[in-house]
C-alpha positions as CSV (number, residue, x, y, z in Angstrom):
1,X,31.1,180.1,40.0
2,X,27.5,180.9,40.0
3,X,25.8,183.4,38.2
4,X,23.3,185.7,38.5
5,X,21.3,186.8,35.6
6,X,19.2,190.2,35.8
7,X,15.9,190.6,37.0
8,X,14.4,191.0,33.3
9,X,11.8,193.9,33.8
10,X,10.3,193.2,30.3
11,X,10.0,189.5,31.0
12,X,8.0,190.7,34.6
13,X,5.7,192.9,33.1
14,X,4.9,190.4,29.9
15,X,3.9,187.9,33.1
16,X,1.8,190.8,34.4
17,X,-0.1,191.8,31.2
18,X,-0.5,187.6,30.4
19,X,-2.1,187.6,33.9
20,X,-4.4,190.5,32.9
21,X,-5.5,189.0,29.9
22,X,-6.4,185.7,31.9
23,X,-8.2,187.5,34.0
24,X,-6.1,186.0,37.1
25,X,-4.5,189.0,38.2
26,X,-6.4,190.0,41.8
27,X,-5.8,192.8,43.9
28,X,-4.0,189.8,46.3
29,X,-0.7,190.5,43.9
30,X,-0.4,193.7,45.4
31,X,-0.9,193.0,49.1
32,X,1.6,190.3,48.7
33,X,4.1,192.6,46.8
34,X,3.9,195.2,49.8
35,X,4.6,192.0,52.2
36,X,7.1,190.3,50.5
37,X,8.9,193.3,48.9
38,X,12.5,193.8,50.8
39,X,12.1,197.9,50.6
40,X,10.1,200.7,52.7
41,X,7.0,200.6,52.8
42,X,6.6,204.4,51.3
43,X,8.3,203.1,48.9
44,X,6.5,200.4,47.8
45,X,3.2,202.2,47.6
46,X,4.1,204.2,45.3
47,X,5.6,201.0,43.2
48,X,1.7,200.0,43.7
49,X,0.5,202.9,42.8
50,X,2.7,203.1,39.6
51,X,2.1,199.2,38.9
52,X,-1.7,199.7,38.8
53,X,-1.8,202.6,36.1
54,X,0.3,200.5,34.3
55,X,-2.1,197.5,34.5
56,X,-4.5,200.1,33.0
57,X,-2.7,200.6,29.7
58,X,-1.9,196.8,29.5
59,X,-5.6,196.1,30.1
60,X,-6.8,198.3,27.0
61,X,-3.9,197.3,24.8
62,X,-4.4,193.8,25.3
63,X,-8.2,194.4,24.5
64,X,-7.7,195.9,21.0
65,X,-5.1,193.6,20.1
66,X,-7.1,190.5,21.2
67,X,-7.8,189.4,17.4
68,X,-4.3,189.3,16.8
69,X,-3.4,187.5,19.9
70,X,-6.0,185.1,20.1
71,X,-3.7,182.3,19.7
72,X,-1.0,184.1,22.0
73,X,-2.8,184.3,25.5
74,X,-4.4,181.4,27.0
75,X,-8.1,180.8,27.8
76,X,-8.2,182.6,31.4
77,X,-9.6,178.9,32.6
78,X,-6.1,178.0,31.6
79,X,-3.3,178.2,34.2
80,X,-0.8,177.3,31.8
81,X,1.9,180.0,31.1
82,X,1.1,181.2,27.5
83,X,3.2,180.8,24.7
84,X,4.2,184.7,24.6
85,X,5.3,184.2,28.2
86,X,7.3,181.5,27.2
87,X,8.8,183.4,24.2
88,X,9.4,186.6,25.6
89,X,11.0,185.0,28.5
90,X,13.3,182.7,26.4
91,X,14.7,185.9,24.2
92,X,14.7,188.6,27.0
93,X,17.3,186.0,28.6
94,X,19.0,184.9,25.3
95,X,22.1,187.1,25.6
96,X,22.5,185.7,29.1
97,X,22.1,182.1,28.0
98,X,25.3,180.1,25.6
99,X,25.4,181.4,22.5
100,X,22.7,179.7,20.6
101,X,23.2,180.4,16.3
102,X,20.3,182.0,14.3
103,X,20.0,178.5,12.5
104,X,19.0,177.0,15.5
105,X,16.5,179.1,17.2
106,X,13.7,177.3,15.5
107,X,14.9,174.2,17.1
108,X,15.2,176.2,20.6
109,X,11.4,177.1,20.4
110,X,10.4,173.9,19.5
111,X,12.1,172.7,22.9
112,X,9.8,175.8,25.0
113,X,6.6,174.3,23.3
114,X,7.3,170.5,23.6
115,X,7.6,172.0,26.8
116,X,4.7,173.6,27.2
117,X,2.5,171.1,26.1
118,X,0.0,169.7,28.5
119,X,1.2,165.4,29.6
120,X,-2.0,164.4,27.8
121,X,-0.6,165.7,24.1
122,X,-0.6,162.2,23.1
123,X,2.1,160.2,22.1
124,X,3.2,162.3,19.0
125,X,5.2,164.5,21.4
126,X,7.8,164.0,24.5
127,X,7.9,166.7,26.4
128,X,10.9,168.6,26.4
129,X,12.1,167.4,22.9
130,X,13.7,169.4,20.8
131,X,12.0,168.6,17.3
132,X,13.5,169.6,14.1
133,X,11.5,172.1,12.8
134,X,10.2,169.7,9.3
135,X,9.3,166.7,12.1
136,X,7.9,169.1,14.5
137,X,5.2,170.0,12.2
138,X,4.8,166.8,10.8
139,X,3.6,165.6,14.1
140,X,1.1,168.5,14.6
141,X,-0.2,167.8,11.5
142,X,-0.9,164.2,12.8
143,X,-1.8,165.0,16.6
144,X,-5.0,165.1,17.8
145,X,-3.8,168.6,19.3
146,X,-7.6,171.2,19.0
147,X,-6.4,173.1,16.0
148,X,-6.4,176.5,17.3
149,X,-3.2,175.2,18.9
150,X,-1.8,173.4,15.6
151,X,-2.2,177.0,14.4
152,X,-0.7,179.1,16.9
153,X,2.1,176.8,17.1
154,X,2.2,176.5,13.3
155,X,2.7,180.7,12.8
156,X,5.8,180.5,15.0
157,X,7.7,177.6,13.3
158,X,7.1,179.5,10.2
159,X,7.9,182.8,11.2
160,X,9.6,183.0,14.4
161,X,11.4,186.5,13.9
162,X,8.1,188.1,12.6
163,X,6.3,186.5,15.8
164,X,8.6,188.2,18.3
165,X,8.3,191.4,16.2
166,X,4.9,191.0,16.4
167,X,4.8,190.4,20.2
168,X,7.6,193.4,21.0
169,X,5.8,195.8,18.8
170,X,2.6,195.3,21.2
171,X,4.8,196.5,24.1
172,X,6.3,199.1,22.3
173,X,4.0,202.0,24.0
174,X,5.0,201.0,27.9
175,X,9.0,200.4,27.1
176,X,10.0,203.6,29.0
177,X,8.0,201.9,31.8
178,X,9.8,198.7,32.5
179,X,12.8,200.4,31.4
180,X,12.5,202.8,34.6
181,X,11.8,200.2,36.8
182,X,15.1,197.4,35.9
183,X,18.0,199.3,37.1
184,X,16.4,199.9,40.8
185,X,14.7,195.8,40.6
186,X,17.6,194.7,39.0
187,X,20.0,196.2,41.7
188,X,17.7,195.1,44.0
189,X,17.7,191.3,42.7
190,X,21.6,191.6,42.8
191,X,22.0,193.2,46.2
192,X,20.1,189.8,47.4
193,X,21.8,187.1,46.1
194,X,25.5,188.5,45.7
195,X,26.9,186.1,48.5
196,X,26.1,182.9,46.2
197,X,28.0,184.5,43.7
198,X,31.3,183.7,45.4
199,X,30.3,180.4,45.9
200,X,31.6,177.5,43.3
201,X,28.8,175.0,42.0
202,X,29.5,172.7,44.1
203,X,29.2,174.7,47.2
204,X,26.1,175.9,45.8
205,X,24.3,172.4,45.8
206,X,25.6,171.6,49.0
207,X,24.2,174.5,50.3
208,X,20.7,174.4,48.9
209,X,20.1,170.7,49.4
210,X,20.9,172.1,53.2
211,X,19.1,174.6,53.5
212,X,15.9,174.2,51.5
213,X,15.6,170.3,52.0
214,X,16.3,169.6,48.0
215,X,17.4,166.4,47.7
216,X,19.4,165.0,44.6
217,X,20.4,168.0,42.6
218,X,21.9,166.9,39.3
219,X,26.2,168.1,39.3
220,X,26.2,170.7,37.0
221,X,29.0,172.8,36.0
222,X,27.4,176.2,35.3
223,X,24.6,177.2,37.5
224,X,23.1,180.7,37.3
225,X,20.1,182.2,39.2
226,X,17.3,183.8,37.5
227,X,15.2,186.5,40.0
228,X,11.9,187.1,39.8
229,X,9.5,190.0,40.8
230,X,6.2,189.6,40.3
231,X,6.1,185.9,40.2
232,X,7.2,185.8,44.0
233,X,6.3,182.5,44.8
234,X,8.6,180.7,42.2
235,X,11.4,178.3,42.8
236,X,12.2,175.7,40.3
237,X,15.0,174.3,38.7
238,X,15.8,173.7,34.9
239,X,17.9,170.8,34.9
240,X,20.5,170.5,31.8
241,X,18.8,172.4,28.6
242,X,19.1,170.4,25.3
243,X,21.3,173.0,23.9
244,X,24.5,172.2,26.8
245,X,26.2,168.8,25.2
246,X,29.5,169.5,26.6
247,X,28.9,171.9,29.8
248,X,25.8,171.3,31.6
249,X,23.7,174.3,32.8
250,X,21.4,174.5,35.9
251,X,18.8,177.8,35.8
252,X,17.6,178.3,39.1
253,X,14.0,180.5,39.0
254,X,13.7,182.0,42.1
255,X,11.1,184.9,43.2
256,X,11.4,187.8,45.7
257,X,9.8,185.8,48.0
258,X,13.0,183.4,48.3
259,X,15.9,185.9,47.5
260,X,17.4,185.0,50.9
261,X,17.2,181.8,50.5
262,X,18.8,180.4,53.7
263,X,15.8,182.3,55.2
264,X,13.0,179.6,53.9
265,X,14.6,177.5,56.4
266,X,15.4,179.9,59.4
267,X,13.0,182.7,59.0
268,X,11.8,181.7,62.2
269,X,14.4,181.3,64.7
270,X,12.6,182.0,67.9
271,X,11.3,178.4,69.2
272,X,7.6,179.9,70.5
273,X,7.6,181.7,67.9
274,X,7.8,178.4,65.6
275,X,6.0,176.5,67.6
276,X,2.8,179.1,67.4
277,X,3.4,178.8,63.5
278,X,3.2,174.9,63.3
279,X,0.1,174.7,65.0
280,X,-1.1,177.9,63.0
281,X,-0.2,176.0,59.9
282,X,-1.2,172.4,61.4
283,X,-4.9,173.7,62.0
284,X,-4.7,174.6,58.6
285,X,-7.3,172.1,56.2
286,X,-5.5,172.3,52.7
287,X,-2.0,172.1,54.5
288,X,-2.9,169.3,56.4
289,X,-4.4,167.5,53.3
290,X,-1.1,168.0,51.5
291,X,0.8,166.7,54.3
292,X,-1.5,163.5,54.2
293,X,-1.0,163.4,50.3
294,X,2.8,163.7,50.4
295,X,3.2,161.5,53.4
296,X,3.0,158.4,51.1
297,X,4.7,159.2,47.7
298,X,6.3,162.4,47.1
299,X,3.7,164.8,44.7
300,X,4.0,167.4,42.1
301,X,2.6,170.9,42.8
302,X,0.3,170.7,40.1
303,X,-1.3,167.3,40.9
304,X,-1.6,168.6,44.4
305,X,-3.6,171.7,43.1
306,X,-5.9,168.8,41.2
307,X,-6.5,166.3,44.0
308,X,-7.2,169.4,46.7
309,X,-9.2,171.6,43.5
310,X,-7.2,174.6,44.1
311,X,-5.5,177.0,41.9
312,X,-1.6,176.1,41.5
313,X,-0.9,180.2,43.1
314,X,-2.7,179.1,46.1
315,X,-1.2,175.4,46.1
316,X,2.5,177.6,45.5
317,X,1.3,179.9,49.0
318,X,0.5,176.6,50.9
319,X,4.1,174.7,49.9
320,X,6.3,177.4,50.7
321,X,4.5,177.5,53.9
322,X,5.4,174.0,54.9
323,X,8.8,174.0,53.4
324,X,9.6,177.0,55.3
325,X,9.2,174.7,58.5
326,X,10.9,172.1,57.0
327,X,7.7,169.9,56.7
328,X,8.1,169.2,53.1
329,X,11.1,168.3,51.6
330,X,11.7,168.3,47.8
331,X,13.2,165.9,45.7
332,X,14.0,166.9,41.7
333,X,13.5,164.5,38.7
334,X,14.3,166.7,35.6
335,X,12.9,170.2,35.6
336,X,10.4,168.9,38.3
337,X,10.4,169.3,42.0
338,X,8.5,166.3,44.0
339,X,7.5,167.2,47.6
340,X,7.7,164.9,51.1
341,X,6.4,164.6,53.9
342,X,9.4,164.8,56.7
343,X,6.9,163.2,59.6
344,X,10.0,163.6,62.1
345,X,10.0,167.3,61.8
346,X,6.2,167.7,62.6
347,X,6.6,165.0,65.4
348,X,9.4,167.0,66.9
349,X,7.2,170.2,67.1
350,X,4.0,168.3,68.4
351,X,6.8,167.0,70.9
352,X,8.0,170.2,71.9
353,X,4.6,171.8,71.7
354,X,3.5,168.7,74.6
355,X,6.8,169.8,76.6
356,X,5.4,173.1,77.1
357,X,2.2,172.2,78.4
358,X,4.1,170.0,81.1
């Protein structure tokens, strides 16, 4: 059956202070929180309101700890997650995950950096490798990687445990903080998505290749769903970790945004109502331009954001506007979703938008 794994509240806020530290956290965040947010709206002002002081203290402790986490948080130029995120993520959820021995945690982080690793690494790495720890630094050591990330990647491989210490210890000052906030988010996460948990796998991939226009989605024979809070735009799959020889696992991401997810499809049911919304989003320029771009060969979000020379957020805000309409569908290959134009469901609105004028 599927599985739900908790809304990790520690895993949130490291995503918020990262996003501090880049200097890409605007106050857009929070008016999309209080839109997209399934509770009261007295309610989620205060949220705001408690969010925001809690920015403050990540703001100044990210400051004075900036020498020590200079190799930690990305350049804010950067929209790459940043290796802490990708840590703290990885052990917040390790007691959810298969049980994964102490001997072989080295070669589970090497996996998360291959991963993270930009495509243009070079040909000493393949992303999403998992590297024995002695090889792994044998090809840093040769790569033509800039050496402040040899080094930052170097420190981990040597000392793992000390690095998450290190990282943890830095959050140790707002604990009772996200610890107040993951029973309610947590409930809240759970209280969305408990109907898929009575569905089996199969079921499951029927549904969301259905519903959300995902085509191709590897059999797998554990699938769990991972919410999300702040990151409300997400949606992405990880297709078959390294670590599952003998029992496949798929992780579904998914933010607030998409908790219902049958609603991405049918969140507008009334047809004027939908048919104001297509031409709202038709009229649209960068929509339209990723219509044009996927109407040929289906693209990746992030060589969208390139060709069009917005930031991946803002390419995330666009896509889930079209998919919601059903004018992108997406296709997965790996970890990656491809989008495509479906010209048949734009030319059926345009249709129905010329019947009306008759």
């Amino acid at each position: 059956m599927v599985k739900i794994l908790k809304c990790s509240m520690f895993a949130e806020f490291v995503h918020l202070a990262t996003r501090v530290a880049n200097q890409t956290l605007t106050d857009s965040v929070h008016n999309s929180l209080v839109l997209k947010y399934p509770i009261k709206m007295e309610q989620a002002r205060q949220l705001l309101e408690e969010i925001a002081e809690l920015e403050e203290k990540m703001i100044f402790m990210i400051d004075s700890a900036h020498l020590d986490f200079q190799f930690f948080f990305q350049n804010a130029e950067d929209q790459s997650m940043s290796l802490a995120q990708s840590l703290l993520v990885l052990f917040e959820n390790k007691d959810e995950l298969p049980v994964i021995e102490d001997d072989q945690w080295p070669l589970y982080f090497t996996f998360a950096l291959t991963n993270f690793l930009s495509e243009d690494a070079g040909d000493d790495f393949v992303k999403g490798q998992a590297y024995p720890k002695d090889e792994l630094i044998s090809r840093l050591i040769r790569s033509d990687l800039p050496d402040t990330l040899k080094y930052r990647f170097m420190i981990l491989l040597e000392n793992p445990n000390g690095v998450l210490k290190h990282l943890f210890s830095m959050f140790e000052e707002v604990k009772d903080e996200w610890m107040k906030y993951q029973k309610s988010f947590d409930s809240l996460a759970k209280q969305n998505l408990r109907k898929y948990e009575s569905m089996s796998e199969a079921e499951f991939v029927e549904f969301v290749e259905k519903a959300i226009s995902i085509n191709s989605i590897p059999k797998s024979q554990s699938i769990v769903i991972a919410p999300s809070v702040f990151n409300y735009n997400a949606l992405f799959f990880v297709d078959s970790p390294w670590y599952m020889k003998d029992a496949p696992m798929m992780i579904l991401n998914t933010g607030i945004k998409l908790f219902e997810i049958f609603r991405i499809i049918h969140s507008v049911s009334d047809q004027k109502q939908r048919l104001a919304t297509a031409l709202k989003v038709l009229s649209d320029p960068s929509k339209l331009e990723i219509l044009m771009l996927c109407k040929q060969t289906p693209q990746y979000g992030v060589n969208l954001a390139k060709e069009i020379k917005l930031t991946t957020a803002t390419i995330s805000y666009h896509i889930n506007n079209l998919v919601s309409l059903g004018y992108l569908s997406m296709n997965m290959e790996g970890n990656r979703i491809y989008y495509k134009t479906q010209k048949e469901r734009i030319q059926a609105d345009l249709k129905a938008i010329s019947e009306l004028m008759e």
